[in-house]
C-alpha positions as a printed NumPy array, in Angstrom:
array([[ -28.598,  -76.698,    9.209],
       [ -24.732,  -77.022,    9.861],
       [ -22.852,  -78.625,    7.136],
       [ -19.896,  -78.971,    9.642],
       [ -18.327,  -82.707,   10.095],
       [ -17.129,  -83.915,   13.403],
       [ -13.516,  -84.912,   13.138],
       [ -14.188,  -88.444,   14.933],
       [ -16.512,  -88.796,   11.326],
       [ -14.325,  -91.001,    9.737],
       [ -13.257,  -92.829,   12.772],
       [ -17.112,  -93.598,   13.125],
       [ -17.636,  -94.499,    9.73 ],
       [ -14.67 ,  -96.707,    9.854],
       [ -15.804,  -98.448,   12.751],
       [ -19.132,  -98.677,   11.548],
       [ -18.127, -100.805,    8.345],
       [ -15.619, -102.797,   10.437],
       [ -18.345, -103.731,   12.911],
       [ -20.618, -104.453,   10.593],
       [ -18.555, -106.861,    8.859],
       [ -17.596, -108.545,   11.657],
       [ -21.214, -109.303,   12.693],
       [ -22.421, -109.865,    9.241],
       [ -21.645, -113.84 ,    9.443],
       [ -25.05 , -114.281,   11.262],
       [ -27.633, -116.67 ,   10.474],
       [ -31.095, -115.831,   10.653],
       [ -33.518, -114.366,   12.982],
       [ -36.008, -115.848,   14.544],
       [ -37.78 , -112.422,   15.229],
       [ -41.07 , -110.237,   14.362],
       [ -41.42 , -111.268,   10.815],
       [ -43.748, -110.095,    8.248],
       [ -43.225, -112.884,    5.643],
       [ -39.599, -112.885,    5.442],
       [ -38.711, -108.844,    5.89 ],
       [ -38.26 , -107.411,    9.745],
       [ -38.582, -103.739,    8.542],
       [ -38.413, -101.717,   11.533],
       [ -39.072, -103.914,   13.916],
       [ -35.687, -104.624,   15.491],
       [ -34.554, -100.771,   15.182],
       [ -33.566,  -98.869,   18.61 ],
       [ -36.814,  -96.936,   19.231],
       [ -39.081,  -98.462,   16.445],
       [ -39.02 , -101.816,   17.859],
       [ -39.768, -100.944,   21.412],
       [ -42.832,  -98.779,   19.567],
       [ -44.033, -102.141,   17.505],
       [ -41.818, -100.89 ,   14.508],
       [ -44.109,  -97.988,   13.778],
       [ -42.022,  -95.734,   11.978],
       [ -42.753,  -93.568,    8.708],
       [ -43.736,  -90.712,    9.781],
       [ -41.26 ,  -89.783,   12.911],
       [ -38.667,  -92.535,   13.734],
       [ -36.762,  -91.404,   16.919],
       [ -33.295,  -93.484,   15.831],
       [ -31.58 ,  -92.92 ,   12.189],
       [ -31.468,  -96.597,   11.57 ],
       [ -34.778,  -96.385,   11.003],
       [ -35.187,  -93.707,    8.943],
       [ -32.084,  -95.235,    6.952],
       [ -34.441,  -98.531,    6.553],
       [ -37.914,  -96.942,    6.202],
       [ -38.799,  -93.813,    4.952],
       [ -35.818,  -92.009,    3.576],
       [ -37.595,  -88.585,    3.786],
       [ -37.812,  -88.987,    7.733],
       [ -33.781,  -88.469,    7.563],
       [ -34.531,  -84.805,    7.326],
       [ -35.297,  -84.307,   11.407],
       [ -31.428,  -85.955,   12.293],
       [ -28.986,  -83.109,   12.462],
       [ -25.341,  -82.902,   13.147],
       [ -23.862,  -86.264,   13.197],
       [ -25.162,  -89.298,   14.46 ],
       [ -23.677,  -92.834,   14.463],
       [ -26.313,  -95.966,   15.557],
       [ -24.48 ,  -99.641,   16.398],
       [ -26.057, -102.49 ,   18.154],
       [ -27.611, -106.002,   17.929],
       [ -30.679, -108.176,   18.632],
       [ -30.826, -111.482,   20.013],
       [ -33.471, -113.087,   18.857],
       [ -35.263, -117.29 ,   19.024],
       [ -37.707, -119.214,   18.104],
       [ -40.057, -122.119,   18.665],
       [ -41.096, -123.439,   15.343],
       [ -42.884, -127.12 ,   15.297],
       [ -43.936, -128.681,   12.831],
       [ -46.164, -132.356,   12.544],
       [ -45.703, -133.809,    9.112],
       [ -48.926, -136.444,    8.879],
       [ -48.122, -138.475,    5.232],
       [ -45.249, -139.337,    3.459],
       [ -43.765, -137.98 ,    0.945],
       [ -42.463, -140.446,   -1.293],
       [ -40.019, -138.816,   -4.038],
       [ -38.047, -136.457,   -1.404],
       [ -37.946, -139.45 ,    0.914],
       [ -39.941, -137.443,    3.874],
       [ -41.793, -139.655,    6.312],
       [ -44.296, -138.924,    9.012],
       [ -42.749, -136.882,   11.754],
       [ -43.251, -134.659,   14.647],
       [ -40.102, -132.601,   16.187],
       [ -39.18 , -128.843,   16.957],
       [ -36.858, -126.915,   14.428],
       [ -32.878, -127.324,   15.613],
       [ -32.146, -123.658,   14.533],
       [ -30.727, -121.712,   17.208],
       [ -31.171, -118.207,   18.423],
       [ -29.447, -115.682,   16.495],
       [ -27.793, -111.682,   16.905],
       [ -29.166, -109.177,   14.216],
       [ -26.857, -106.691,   13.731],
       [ -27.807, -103.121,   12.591],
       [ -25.356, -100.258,   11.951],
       [ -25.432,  -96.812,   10.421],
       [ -24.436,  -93.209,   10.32 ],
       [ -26.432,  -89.847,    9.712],
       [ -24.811,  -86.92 ,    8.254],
       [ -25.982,  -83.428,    8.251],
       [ -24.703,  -81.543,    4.771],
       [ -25.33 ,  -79.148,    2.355],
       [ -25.952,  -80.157,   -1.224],
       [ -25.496,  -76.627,   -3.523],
       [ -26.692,  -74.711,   -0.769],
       [ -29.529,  -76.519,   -0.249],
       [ -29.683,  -78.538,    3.343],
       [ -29.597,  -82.139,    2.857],
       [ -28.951,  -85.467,    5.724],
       [ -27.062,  -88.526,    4.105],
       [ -27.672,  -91.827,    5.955],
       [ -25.525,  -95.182,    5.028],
       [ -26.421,  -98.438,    6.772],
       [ -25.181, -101.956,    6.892],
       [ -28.464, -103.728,    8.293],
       [ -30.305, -106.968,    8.912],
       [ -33.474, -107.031,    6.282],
       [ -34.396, -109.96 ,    6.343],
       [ -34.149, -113.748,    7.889],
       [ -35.335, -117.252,    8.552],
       [ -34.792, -120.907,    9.444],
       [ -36.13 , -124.232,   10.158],
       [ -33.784, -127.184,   10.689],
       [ -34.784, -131.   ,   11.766],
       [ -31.426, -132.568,   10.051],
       [ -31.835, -133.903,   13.425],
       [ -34.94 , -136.073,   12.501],
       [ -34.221, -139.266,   10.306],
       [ -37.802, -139.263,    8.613],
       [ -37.584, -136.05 ,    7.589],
       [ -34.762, -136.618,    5.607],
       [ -32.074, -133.647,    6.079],
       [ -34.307, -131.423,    6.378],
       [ -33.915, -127.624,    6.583],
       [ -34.36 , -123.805,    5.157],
       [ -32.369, -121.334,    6.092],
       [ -32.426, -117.678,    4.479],
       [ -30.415, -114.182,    5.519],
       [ -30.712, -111.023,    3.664],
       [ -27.843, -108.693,    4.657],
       [ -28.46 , -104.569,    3.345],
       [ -25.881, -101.975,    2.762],
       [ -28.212,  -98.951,    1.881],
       [ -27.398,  -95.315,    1.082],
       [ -30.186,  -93.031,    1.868],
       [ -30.568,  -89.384,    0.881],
       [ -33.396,  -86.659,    2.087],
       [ -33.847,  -83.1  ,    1.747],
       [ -36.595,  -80.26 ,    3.028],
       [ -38.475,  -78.657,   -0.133],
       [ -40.415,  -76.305,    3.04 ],
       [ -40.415,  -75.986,    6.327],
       [ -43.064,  -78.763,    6.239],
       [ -42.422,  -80.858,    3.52 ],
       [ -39.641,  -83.241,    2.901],
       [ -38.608,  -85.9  ,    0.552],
       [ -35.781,  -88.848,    0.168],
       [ -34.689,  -91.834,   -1.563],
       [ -32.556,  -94.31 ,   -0.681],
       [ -30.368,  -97.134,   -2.909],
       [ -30.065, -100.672,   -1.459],
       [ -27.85 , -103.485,   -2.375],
       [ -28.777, -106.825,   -0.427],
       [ -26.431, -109.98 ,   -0.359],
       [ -28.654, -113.066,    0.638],
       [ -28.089, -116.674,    1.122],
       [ -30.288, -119.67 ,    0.666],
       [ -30.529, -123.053,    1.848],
       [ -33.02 , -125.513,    1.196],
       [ -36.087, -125.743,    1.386],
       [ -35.782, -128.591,   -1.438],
       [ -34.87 , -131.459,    0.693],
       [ -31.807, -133.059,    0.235],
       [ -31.228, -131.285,   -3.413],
       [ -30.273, -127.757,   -2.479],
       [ -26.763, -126.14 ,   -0.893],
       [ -26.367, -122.885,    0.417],
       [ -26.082, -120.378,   -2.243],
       [ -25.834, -116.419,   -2.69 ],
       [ -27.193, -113.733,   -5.037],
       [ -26.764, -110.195,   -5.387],
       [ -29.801, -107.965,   -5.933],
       [ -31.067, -103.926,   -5.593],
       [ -34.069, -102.159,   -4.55 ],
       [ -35.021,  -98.176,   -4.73 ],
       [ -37.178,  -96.596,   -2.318],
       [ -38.712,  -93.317,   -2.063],
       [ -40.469,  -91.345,    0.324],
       [ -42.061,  -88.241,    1.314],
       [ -43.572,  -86.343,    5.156],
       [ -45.669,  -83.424,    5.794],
       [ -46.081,  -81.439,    8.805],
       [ -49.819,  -80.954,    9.275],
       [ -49.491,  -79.331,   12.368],
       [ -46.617,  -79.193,   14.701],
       [ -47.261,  -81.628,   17.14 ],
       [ -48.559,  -84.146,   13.806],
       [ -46.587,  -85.534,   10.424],
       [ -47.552,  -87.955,    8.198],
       [ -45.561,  -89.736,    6.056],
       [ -45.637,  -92.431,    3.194],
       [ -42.952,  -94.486,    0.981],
       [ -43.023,  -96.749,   -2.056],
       [ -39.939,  -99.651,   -2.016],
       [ -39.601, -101.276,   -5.074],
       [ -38.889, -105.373,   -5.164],
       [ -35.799, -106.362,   -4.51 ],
       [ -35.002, -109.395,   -7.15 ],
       [ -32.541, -112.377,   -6.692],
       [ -31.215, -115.093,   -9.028],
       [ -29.686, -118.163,   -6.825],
       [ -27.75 , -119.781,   -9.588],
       [ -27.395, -123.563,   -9.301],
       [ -29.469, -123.246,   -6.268],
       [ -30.818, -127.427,   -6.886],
       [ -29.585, -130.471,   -8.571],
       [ -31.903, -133.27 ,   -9.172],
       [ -33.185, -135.213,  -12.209],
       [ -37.043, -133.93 ,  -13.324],
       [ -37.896, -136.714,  -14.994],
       [ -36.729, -139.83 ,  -13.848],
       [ -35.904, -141.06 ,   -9.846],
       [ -35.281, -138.62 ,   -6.99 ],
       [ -31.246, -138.441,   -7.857],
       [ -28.368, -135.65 ,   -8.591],
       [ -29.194, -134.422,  -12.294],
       [ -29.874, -131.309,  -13.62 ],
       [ -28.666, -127.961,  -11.865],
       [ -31.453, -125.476,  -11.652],
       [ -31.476, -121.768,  -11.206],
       [ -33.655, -120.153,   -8.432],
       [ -35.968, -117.318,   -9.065],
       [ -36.897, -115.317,   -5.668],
       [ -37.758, -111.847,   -4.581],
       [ -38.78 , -109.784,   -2.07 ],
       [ -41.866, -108.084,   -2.593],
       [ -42.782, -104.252,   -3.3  ],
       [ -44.011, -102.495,   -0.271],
       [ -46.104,  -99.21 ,    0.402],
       [ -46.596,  -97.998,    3.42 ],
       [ -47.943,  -94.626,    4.996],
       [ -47.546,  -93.123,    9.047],
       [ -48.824,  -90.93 ,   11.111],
       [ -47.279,  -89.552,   14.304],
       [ -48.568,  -86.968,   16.921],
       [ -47.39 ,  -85.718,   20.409],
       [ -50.019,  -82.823,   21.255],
       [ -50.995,  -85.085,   24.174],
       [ -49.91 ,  -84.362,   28.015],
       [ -47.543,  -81.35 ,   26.704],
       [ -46.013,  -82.623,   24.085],
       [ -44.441,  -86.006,   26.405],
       [ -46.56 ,  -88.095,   24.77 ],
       [ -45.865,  -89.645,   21.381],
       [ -48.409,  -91.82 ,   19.375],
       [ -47.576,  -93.33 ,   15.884],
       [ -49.375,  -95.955,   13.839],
       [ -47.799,  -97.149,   10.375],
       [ -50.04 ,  -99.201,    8.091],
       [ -48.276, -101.342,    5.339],
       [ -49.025, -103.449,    2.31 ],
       [ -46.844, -105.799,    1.313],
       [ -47.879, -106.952,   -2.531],
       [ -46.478, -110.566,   -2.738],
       [ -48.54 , -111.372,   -6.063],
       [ -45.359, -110.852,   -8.132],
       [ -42.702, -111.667,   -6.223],
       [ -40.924, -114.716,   -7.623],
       [ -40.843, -117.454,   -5.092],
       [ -42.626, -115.766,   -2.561],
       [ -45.668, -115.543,   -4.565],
       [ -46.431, -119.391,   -4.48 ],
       [ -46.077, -119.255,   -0.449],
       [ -47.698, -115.913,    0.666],
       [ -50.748, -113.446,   -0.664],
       [ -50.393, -110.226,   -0.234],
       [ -50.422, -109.005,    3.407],
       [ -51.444, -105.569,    5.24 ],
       [ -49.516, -105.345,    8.512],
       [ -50.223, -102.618,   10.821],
       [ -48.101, -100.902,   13.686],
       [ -49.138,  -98.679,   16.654],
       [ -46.466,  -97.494,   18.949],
       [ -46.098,  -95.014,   21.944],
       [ -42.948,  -92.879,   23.55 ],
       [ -43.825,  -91.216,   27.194],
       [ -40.829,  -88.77 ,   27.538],
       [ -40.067,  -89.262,   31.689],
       [ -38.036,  -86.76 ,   31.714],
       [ -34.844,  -85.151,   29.847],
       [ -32.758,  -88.42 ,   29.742],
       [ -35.241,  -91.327,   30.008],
       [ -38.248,  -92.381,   27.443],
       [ -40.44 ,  -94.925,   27.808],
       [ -41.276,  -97.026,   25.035],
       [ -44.343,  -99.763,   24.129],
       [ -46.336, -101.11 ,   20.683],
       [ -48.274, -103.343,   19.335],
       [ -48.866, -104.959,   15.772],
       [ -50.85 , -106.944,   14.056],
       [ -50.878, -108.822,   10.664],
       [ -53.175, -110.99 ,    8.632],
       [ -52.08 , -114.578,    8.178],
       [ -50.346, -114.192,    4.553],
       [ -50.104, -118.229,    3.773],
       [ -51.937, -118.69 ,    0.518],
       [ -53.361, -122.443,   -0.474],
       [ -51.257, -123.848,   -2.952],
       [ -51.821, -124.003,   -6.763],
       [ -48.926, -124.741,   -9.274],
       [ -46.24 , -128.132,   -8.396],
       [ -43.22 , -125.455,   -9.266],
       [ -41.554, -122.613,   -7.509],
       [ -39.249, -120.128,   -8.358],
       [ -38.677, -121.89 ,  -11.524],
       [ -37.993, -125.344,   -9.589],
       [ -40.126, -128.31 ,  -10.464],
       [ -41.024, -129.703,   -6.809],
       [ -40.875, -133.654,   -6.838],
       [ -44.228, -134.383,   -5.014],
       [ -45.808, -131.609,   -6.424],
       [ -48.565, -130.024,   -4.568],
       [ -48.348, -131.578,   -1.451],
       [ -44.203, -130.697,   -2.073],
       [ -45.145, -127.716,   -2.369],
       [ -47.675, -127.528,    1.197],
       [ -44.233, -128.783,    2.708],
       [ -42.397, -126.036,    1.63 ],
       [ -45.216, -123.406,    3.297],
       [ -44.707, -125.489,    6.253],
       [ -41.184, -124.525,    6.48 ],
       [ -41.595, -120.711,    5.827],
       [ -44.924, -120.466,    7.751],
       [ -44.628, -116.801,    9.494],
       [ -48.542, -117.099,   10.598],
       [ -48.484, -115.633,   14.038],
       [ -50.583, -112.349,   13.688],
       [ -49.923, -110.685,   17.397],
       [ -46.619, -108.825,   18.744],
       [ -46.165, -106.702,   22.029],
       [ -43.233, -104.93 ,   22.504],
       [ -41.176, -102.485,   24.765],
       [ -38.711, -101.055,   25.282],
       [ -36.371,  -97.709,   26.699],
       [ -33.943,  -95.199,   25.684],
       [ -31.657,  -93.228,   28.207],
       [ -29.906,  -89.976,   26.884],
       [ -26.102,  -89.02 ,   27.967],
       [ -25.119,  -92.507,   29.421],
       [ -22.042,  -91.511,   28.416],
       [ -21.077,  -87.797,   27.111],
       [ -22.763,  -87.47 ,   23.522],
       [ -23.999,  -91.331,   23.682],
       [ -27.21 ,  -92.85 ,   23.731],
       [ -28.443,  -96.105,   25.318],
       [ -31.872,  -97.329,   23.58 ],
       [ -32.702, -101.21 ,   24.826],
       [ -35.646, -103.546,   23.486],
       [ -37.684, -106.531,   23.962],
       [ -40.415, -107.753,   22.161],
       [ -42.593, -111.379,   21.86 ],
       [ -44.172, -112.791,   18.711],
       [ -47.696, -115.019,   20.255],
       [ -47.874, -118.514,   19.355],
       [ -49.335, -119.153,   15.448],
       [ -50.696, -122.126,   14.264],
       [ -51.799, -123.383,   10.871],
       [ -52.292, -126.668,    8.383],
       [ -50.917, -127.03 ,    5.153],
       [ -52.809, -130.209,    3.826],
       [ -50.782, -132.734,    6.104],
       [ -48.436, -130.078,    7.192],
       [ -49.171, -128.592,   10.315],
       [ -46.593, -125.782,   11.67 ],
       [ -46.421, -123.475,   14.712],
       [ -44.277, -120.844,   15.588],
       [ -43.94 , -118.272,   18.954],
       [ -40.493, -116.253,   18.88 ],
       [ -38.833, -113.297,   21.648],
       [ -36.055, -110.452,   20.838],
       [ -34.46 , -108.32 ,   22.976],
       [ -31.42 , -105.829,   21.862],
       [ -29.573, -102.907,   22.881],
       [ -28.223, -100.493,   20.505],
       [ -25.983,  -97.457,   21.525],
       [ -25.896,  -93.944,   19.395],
       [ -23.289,  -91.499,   19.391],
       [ -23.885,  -87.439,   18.5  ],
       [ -22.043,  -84.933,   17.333],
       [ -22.941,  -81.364,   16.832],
       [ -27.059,  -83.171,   17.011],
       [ -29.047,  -81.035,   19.983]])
């Protein structure tokens, strides 16, 4: 491995933090959701392949995002930019009243429009004491959503709307000629708004979130591979004002306790089928929701799993497609707080809130393609994917929600075969 660095490196880098900045004033996405994360799933090659990912990701984004070890197999150089649009339908039929937040019956789609995802990153091949090492840093979309019927007079301004913005540093390193490891460092920046109606403003927190990971060549034509990420914890100071204990009014500020939850997840990836053109993958995850603040109220834990596939045409075009499948992860609801917040009508309060982060479709398709040397050392990888229509009833809350992406995301190499 070359521990060379192209002299356009810290042009790219540059560029890389400047475009990512510059797109980083998005709202949410409306996308292929699991819960509230995207993982993989809007990523060059990944999301044509149904995000499947953790063994052999074929863009560094991904690798950057998912398994850290996986950074091992980008050499040289290798800078990733692009977005995904992304929208929605989300419904929702509110059948009683609820009296302290003001909310009458109601039936209207969400007002949220569709949204661009940005991802960005750069791969660097080095040596670390003489030992071969690839650095990855990326400034990526991890996680959003959004409901919004402000519109609607019985529902009484309301709206949630949540973006989790990454910058991650990711490190990996071959122990054999088989074996690799890596761990990566994230710091997310989120925002929340709502979902208390009418009591909440848009607020941000800071948190962080370690992830490690590991792959092994059994053969080679097959890898597996497998990572742990740990939760990543937010504090939304101030996040609601309202009096506990007497009318529905301004009163007390309260802090908000939320966080995403820990994930493990393991891959597998082969391409010993029709001479090696043929690339199958299939990631299985398990997101553990139990005790993650917030989300804990709203979701049980959820196993999602992805199957993708790459045909290689030729020596400039692949052809990408996937599937994936998750249970339903809305839970019944239990306690009349959340995140620390007392919720004025209490249980059925809190069946409003699910209604507003319901993610309960369980079926995606996607596809996608990527075309080598568009330009001299540059990539073109493009994407499109559809979430099928999900429906389900929280007491009298019932919501429904059907989304589409499609993106395009253009990599540049240097001194990368």
């Amino acid at each position: 491995m070359s521990n060379r660095i192209s002299k356009s490196y810290g042009h790219v880098f540059m560029l890389a933090l400047a475009a990512g900045l510059a797109l980083s004033e998005t709202s949410e996405s409306h996308a292929q959701v699991y819960g509230i994360e995207l993982h993989n799933t809007l990523m060059p090659a990944s999301g044509a392949m149904g995000g499947a990912s953790l063994a052999r990701p074929q863009d560094n984004l991904s690798a950057i995002n998912g398994n850290p070890a996986t950074l091992s197999a980008f050499a040289g150089t290798q800078f990733s930019f692009g977005a995904v649009w992304a929208e929605g339908t989300y419904n929702v039929d509110q059948l009683d009243p609820l009296p302290l937040v003001q909310v009458d019956p109601f039936s209207a789609k969400s007002g949220t429009p569709g949204t661009a995802a940005p991802n960005v990153g750069v791969t660097q091949e080095l040596s670390l004491g003489g030992m071969p090492a690839v650095l990855g840093i990326g400034l990526l979309t991890n996680a959003g959503f959004g409901t919004e019927f402000r519109g609607v007079p019985e529902s009484n301004g309301t709206s949630a709307e949540y973006v989790a913005l990454d910058f991650t540093a990711a490190l990996a390193a071959p122990l054999t000629d088989e074996l690799s490891v890596g761990a990566a460092f994230t710091l997310g920046n989120s925002f929340i708004d709502g979902p208390f109606t009418d009591i909440g403003g848009m607020v941000p927190a800071y948190g962080v979130r370690g992830t490690v990971g590991v792959t092994y060549e059994l053969y080679p034509e097959t890898t597996i591979g497998a990572y742990w990420q740990s939760k990543k914890d937010f504090t939304f100071d101030d996040a609601v004002v309202f009096d506990k204990n007497g009318p529905f009014r301004p009163g007390e500020a309260f802090d908000l306790k939320f966080d995403h939850p820990e994930n493990i997840g393991i891959g597998f990836a082969d391409n010993s089928l029709m001479e090696g053109r043929l690339l199958l993958a299939v990631d299985v995850l398990y997101k553990q929701y139990a005790e993650s603040d917030f989300l804990r109220n709203i979701y049980r834990n959820q196993w999602i799993y992805q199957c993708g596939a790459q045909y290689t045409m030729n020596s400039r075009v692949k052809i990408r497609c996937g599937y994936s499948y998750n249970d339903n992860p809305m839970r019944d609801a239990e306690v009349t707080s959340i995140g620390g917040i007392p919720i004025p009508d209490g249980i059925p309060g809190l069946r409003y809130i699910q209604g507003q982060f319901a993610t309960v479709s369980k079926h995606h398709l996607t596809g996608g393609v990527g075309v080598a040397n568009v330009l001299p050392s540059m990539d073109l990888d493009m994407l499109a994917g559809g979430m099928f229509e999900g429906t389900d009833q929280f007491a009298s809350t019932i919501a429904s929600v059907k989304s589409y992406w499609v993106g395009t995301y253009f990599t540049w190499r240097f001194g990368a075969k």
